[in-house]
SEKEKE-649997 format. One record per atom (N, C-alpha, C): residue number from 1; residue in three letters; atom name; x, y, z negated. Coordinates in steps of 0.2 Angstrom, whole numbers, m for minus. Layout:
! SEKEKE-649997
REC    n  res  atom   east  north     up
REC  NUM  ala    CA      X      Y      Z
...
***
This chain:
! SEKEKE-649997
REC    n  res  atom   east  north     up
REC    1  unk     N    m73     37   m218
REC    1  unk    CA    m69     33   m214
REC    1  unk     C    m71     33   m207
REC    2  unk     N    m67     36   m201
REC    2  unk    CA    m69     36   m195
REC    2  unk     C    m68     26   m193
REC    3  unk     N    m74     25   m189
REC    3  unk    CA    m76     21   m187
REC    3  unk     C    m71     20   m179
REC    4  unk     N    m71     13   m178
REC    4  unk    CA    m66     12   m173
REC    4  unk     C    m72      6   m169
REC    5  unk     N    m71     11   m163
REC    5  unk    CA    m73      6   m155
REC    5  unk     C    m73      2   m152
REC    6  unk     N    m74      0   m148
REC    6  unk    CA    m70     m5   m144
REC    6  unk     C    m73     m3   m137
REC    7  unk     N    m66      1   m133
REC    7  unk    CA    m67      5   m128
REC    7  unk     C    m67     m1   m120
REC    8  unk     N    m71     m2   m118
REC    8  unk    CA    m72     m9   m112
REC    8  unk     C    m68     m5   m109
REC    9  unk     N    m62     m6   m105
REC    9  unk    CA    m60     m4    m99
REC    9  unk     C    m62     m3    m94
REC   10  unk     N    m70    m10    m92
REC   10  unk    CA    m71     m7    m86
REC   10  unk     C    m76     m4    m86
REC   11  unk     N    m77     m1    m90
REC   11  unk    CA    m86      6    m91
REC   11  unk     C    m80     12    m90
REC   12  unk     N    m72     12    m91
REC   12  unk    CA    m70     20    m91
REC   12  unk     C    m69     21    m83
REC   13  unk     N    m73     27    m82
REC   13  unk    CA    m72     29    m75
REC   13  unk     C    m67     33    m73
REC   14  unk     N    m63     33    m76
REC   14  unk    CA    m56     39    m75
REC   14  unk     C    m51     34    m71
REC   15  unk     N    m48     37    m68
REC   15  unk    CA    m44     35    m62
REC   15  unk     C    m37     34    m66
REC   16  unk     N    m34     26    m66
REC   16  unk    CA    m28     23    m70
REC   16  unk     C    m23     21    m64
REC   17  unk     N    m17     21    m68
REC   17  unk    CA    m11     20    m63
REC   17  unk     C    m14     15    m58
REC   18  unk     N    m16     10    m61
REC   18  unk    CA    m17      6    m56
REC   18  unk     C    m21      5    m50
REC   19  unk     N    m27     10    m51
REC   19  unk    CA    m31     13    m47
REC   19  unk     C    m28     17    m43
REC   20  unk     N    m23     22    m44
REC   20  unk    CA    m21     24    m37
REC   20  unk     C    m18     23    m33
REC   21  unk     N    m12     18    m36
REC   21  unk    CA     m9     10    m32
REC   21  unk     C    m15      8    m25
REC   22  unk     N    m19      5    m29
REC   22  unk    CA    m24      2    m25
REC   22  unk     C    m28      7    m21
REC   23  unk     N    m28     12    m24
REC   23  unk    CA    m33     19    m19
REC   23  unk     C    m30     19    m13
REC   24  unk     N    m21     21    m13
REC   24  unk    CA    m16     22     m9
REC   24  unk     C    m16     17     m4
REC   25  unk     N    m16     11     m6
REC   25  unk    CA    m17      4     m1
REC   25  unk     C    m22      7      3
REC   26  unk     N    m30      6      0
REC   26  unk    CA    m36      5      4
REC   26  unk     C    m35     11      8
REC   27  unk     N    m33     15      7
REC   27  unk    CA    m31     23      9
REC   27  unk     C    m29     22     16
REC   28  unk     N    m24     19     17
REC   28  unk    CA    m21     17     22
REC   28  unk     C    m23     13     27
REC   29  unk     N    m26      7     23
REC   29  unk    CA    m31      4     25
REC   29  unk     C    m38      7     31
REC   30  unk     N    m38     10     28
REC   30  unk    CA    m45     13     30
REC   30  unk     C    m43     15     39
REC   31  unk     N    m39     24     37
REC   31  unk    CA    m33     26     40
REC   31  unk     C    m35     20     47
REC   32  unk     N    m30     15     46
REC   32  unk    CA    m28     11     52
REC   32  unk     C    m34      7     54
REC   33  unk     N    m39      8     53
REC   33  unk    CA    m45      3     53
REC   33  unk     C    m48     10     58
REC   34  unk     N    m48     15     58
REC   34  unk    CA    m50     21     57
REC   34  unk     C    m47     23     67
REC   35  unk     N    m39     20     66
REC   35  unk    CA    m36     20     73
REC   35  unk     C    m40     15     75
REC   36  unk     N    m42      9     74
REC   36  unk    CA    m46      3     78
REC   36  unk     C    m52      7     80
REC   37  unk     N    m54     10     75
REC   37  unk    CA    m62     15     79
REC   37  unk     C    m60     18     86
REC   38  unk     N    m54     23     86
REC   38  unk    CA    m53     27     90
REC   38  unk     C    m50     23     97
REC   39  unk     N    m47     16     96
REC   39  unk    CA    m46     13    101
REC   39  unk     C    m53      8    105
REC   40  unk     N    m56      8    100
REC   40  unk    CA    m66      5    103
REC   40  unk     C    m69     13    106
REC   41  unk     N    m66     18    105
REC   41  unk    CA    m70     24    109
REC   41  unk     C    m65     23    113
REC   42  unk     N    m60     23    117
REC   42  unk    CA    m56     25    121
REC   42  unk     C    m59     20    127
REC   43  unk     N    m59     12    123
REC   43  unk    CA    m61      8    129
REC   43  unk     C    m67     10    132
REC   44  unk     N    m73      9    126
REC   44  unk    CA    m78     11    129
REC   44  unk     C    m80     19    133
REC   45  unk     N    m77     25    131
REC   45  unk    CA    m77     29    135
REC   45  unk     C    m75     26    144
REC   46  unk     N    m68     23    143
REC   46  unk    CA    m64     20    150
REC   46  unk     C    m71     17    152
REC   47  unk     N    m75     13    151
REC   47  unk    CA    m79     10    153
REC   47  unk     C    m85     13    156
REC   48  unk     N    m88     14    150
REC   48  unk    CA    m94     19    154
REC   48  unk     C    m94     24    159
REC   49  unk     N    m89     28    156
REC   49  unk    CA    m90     36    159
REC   49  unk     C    m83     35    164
REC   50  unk     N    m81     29    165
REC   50  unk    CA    m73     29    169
REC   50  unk     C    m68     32    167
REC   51  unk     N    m67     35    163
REC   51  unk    CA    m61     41    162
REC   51  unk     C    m61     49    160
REC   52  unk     N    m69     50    162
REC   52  unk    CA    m70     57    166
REC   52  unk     C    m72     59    158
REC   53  unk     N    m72     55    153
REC   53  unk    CA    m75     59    146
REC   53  unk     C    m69     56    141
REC   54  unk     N    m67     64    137
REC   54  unk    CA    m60     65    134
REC   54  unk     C    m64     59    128
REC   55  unk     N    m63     53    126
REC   55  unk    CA    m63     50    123
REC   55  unk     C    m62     49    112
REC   56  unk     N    m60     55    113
REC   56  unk    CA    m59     58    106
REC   56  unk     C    m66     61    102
REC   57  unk     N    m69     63    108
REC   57  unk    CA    m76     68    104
REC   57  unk     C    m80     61    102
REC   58  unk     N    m81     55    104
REC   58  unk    CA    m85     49    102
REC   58  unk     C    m81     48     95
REC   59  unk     N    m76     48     94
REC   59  unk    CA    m72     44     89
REC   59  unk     C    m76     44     81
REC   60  unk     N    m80     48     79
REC   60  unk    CA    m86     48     72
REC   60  unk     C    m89     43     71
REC   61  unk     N    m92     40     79
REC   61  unk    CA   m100     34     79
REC   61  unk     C    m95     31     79
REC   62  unk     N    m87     28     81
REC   62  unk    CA    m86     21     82
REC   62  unk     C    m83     20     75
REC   63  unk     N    m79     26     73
REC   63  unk    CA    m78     24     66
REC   63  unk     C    m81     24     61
REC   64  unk     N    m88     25     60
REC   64  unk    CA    m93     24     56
REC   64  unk     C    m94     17     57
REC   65  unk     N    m93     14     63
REC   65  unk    CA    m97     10     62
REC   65  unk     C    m90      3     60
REC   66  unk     N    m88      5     61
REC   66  unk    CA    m81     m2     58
REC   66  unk     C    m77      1     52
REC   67  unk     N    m77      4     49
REC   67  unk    CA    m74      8     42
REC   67  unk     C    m77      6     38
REC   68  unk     N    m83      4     37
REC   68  unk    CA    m89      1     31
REC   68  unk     C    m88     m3     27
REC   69  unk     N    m82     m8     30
REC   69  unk    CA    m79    m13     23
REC   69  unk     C    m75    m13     19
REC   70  unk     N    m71     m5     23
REC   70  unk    CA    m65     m3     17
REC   70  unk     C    m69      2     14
REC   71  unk     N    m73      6     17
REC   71  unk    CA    m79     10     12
REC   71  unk     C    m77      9      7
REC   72  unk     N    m82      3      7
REC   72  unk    CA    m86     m4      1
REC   72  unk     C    m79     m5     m3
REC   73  unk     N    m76     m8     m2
REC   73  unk    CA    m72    m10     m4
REC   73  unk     C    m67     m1    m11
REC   74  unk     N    m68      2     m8
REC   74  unk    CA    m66      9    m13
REC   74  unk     C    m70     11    m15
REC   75  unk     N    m78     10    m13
REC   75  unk    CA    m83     12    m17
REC   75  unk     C    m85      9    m25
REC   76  unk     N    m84      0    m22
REC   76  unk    CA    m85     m3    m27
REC   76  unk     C    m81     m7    m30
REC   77  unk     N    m75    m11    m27
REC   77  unk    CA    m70    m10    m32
REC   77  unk     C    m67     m6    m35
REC   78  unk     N    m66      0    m33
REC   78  unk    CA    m62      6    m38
REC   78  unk     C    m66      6    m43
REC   79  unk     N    m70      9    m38
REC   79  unk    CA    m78     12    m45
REC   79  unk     C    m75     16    m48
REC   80  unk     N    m71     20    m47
REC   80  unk    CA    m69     26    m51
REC   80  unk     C    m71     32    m50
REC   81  unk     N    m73     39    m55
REC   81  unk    CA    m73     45    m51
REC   81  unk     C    m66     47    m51
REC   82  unk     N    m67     51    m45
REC   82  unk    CA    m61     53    m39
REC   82  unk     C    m59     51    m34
REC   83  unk     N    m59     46    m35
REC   83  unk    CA    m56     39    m31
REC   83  unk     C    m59     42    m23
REC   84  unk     N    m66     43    m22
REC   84  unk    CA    m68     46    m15
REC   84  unk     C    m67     51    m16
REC   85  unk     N    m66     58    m17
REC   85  unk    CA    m64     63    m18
REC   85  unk     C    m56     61    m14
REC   86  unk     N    m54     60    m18
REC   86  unk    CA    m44     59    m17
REC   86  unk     C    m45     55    m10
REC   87  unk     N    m47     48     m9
REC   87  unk    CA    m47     46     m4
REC   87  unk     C    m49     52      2
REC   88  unk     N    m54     55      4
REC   88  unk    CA    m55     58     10
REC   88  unk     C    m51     65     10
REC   89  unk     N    m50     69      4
REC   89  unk    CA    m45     72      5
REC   89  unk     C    m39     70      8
REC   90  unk     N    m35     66      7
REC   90  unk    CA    m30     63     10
REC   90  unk     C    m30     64     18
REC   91  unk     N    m35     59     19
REC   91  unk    CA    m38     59     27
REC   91  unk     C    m36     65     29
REC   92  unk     N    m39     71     26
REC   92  unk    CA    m43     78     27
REC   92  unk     C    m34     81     30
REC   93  unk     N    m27     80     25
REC   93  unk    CA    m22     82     24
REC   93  unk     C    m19     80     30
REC   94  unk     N    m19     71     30
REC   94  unk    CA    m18     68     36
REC   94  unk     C    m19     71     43
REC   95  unk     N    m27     71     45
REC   95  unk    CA    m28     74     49
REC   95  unk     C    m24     81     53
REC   96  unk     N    m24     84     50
REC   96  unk    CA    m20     91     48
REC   96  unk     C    m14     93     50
REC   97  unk     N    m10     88     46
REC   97  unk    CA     m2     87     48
REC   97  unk     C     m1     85     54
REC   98  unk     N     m8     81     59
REC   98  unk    CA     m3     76     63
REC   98  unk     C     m7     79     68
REC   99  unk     N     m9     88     68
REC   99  unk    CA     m9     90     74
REC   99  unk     C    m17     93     75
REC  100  unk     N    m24     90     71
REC  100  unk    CA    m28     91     74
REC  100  unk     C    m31     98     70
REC  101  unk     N    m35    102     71
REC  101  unk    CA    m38    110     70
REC  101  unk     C    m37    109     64
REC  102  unk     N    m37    116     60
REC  102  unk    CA    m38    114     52
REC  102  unk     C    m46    115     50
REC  103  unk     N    m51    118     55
REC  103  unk    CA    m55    116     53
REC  103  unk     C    m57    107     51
REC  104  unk     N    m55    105     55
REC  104  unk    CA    m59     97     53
REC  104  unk     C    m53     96     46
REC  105  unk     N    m48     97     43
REC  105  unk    CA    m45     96     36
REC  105  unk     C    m51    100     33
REC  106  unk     N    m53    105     31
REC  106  unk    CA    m58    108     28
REC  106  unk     C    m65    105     27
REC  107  unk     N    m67    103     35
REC  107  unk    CA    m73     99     36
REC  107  unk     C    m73     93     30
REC  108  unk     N    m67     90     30
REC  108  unk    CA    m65     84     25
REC  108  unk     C    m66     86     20
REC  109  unk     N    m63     90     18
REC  109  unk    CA    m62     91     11
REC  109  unk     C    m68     93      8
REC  110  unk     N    m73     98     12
REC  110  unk    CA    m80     97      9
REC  110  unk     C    m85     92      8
REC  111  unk     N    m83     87     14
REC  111  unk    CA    m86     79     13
REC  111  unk     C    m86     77      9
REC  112  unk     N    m78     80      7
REC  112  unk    CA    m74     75      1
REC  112  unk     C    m79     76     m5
REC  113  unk     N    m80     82     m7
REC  113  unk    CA    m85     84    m13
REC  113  unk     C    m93     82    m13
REC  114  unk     N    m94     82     m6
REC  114  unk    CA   m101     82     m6
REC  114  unk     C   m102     71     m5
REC  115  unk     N    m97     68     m4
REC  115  unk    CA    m95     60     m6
REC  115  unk     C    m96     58    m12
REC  116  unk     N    m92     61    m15
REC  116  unk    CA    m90     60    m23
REC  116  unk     C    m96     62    m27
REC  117  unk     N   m100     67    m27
REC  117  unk    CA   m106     70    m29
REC  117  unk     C   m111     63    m29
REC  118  unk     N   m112     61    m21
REC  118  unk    CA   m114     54    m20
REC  118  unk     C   m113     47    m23
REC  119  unk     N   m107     47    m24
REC  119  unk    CA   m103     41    m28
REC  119  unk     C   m107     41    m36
REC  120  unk     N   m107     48    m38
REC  120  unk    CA   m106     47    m44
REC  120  unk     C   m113     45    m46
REC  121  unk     N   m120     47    m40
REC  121  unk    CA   m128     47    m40
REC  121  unk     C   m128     38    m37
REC  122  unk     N   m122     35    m36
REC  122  unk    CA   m122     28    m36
REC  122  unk     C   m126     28    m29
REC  123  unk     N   m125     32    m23
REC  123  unk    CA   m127     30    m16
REC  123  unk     C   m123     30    m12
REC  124  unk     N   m119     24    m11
REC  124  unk    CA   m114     22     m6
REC  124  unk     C   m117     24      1
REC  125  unk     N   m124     24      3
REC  125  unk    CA   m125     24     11
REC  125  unk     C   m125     31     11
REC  126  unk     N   m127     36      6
REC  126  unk    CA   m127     45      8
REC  126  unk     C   m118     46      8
REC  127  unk     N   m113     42      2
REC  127  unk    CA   m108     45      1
REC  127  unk     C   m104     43      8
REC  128  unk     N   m107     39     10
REC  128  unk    CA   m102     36     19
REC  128  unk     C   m104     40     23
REC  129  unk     N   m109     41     22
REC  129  unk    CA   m113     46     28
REC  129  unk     C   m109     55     28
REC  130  unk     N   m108     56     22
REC  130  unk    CA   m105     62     21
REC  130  unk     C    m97     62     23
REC  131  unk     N    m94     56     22
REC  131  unk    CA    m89     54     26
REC  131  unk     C    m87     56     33
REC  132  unk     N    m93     52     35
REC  132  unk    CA    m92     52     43
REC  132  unk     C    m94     57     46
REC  133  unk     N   m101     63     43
REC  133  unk    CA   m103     68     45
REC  133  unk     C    m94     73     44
REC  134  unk     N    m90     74     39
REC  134  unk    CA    m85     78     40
REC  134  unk     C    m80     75     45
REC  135  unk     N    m79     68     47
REC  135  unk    CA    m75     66     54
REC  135  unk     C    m76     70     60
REC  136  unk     N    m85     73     60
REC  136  unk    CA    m83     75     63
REC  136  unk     C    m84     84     66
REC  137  unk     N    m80     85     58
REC  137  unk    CA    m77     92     59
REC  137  unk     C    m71     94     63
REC  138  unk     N    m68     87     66
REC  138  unk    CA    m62     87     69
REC  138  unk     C    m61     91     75
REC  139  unk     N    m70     87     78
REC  139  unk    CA    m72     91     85
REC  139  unk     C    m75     97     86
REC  140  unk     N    m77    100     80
REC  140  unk    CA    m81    108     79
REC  140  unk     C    m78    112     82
REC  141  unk     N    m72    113     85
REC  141  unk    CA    m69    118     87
REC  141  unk     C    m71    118     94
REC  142  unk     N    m71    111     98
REC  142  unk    CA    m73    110    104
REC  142  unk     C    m79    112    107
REC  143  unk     N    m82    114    102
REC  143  unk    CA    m88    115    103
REC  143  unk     C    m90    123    101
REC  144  unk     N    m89    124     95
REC  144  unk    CA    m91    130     93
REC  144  unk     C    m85    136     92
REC  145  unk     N    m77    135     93
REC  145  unk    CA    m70    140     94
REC  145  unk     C    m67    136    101
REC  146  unk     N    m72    138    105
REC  146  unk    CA    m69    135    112
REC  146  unk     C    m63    138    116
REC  147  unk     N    m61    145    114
REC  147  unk    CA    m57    148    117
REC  147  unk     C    m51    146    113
REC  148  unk     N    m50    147    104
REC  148  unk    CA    m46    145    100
REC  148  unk     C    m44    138    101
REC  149  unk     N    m48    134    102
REC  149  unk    CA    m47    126    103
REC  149  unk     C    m42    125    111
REC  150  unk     N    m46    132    117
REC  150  unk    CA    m40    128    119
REC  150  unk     C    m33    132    121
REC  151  unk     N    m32    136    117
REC  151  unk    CA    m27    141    114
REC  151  unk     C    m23    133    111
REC  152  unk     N    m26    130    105
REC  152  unk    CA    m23    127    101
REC  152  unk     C    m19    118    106
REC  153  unk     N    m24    118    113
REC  153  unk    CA    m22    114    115
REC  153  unk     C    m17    114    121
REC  154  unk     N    m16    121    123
REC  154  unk    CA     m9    123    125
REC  154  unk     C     m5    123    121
REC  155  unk     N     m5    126    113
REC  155  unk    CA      3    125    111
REC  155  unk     C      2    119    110
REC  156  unk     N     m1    114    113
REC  156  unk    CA      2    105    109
REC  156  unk     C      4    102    117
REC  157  unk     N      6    108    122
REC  157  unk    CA      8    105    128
REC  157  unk     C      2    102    133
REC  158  unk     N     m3    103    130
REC  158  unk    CA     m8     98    136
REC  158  unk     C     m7    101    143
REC  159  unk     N     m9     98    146
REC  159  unk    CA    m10    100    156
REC  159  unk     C    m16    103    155
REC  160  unk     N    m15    108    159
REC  160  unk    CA    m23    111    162
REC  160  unk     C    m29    104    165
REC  161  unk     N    m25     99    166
REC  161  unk    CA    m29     94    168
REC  161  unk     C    m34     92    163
REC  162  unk     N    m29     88    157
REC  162  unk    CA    m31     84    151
REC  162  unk     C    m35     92    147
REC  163  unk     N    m36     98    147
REC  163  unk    CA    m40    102    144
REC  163  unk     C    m45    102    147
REC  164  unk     N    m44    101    154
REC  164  unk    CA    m54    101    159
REC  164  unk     C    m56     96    155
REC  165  unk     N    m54     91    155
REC  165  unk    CA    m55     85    153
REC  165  unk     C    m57     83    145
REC  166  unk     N    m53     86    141
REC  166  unk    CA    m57     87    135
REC  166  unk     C    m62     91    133
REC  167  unk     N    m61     98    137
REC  167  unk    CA    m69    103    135
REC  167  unk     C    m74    100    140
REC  168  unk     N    m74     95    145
REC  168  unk    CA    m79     94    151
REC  168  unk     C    m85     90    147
REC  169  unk     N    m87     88    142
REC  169  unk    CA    m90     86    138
REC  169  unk     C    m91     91    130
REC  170  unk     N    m93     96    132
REC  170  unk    CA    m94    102    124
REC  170  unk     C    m98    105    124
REC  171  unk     N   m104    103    127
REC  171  unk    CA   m112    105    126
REC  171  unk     C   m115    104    121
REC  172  unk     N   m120    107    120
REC  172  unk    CA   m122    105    114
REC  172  unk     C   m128    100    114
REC  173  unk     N   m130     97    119
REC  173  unk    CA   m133     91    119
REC  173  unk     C   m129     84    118
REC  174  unk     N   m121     85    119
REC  174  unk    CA   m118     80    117
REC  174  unk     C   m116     79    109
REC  175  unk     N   m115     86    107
REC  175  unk    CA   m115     85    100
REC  175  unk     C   m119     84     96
REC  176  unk     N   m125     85     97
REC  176  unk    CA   m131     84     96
REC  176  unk     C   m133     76     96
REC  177  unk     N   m130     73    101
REC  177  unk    CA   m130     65    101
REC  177  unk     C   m124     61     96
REC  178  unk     N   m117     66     97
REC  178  unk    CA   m112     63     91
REC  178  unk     C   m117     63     83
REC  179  unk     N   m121     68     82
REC  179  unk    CA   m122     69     77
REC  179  unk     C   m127     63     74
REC  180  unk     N   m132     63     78
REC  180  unk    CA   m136     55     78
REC  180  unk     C   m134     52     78
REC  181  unk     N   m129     51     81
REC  181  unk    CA   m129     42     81
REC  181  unk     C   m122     42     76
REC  182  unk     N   m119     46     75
REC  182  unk    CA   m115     44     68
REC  182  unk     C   m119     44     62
REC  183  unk     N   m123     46     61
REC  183  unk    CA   m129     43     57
REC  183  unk     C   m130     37     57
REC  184  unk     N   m133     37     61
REC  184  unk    CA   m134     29     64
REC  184  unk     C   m131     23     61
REC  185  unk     N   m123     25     65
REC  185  unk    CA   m120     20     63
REC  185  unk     C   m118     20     56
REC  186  unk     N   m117     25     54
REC  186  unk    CA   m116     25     48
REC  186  unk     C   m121     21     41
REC  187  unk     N   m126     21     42
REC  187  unk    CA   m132     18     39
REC  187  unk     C   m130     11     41
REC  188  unk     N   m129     11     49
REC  188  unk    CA   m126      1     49
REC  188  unk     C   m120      1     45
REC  189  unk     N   m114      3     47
REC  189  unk    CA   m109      1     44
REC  189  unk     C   m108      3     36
REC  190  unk     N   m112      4     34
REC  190  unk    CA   m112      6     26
REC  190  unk     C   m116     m4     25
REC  191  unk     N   m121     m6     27
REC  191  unk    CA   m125    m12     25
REC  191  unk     C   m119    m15     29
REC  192  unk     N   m116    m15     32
REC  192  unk    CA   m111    m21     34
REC  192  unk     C   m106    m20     31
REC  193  unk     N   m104    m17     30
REC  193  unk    CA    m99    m17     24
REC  193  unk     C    m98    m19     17
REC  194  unk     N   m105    m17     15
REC  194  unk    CA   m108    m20      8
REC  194  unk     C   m108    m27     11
REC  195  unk     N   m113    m29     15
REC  195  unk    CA   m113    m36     16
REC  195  unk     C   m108    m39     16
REC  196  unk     N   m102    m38     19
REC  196  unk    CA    m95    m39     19
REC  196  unk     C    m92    m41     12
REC  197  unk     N    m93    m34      8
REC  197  unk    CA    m91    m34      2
REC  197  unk     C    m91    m40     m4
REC  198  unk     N   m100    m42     m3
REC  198  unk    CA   m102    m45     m8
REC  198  unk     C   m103    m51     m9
REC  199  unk     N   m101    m53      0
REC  199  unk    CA   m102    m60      1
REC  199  unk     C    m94    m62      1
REC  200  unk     N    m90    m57      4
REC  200  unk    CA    m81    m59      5
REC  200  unk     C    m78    m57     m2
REC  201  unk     N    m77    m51      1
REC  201  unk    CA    m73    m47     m3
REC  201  unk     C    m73    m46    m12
REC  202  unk     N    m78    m48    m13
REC  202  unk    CA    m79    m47    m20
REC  202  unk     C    m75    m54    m22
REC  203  unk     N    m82    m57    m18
REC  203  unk    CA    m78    m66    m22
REC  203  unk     C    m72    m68    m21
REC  204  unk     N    m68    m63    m18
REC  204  unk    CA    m60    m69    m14
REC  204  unk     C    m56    m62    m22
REC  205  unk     N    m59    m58    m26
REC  205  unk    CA    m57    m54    m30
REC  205  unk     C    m55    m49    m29
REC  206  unk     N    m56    m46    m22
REC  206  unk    CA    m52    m40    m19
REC  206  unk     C    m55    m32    m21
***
């Protein structure tokens, strides 16, 4: 006589309808929290550097560092596998569609694997970090297919002004700095987002 179980729902890691509902929220979530990054680079670019720095090549550190508690929130509310795989894919597709190189959708999409890998080893600070290291695959071209980048940035209409402007920072001592300090921040915004999680967002049952 086959023996019958008792299957706990919250031990099964497979991704349920109602998981994707929710994935698709925080997805979004993220997303827009993601444009609040890119508007903390834009100030602060206007501020420091006055204007003279295309303010998109920052946009990695600032989103590392304020994305941390929707992170948390999909890493350990879902608790699913996939869920980080599907989530930065999305981004990866997003990215894509709304204009920027398809390198950085690629860049994502191998984050996306090498996150999920992380989630699954139960390390939310590497899995964030691989995150935000594929953010920024966005700007690889700026740096490494400079001719092709600004091929790609004439046919989106730019001035010859706004392209000085974007490649006048694409050294590699700058990217070299994007790359640190998105680290960086990402190791803060990963603890501040847990921290977030565990003292708010858990309790309030989100």
């Amino acid at each position: 006589m086959t023996e019958l179980k008792y299957i706990n729902k919250e031990d099964n890691k497979n991704l349920q309808i109602k998981d994707l509902i929710t994935l698709g929220l925080y997805t979004i979530l993220l997303i827009l929290v993601m444009a609040i990054g890119i508007g903390i680079s834009t100030l602060l670019t206007s501020v420091i550097f006055g204007g003279k720095v295309y303010f998109a090549t920052y946009t990695s550190i600032t989103a590392a560092l304020v994305c941390g508690s929707v992170y948390s929130l999909i890493f350990n509310k879902i608790n699913k596998n996939m869920a980080i795989f599907i989530m930065i894919a999305i981004i990866g597709i997003f990215m894509t569609v709304s204009g920027h190189s398809v390198v950085g959708g690629v860049a994502l999409i191998i984050a996306a694997v090498l996150a999920e890998i992380a989630f699954r080893y139960g390390s939310e600070y590497l899995s964030y970090l691989f995150f935000n290291l594929g953010n920024i695959g966005i700007i690889l071209p700026m740096f490494f297919m400079k001719d092709s980048y600004i091929k790609h940035l004439q046919n989106r209409n730019y001035s010859d002004e706004k392209i000085n402007l974007v490649m006048s920072s694409t050294d590699m001592k700058t990217f070299i700095f994007i790359v640190i300090f998105t680290i960086i921040f990402s190791i803060i915004g990963t603890y501040l987002g847990r921290k977030l999680y565990f003292k708010n967002f858990n309790k309030a049952g989100l």
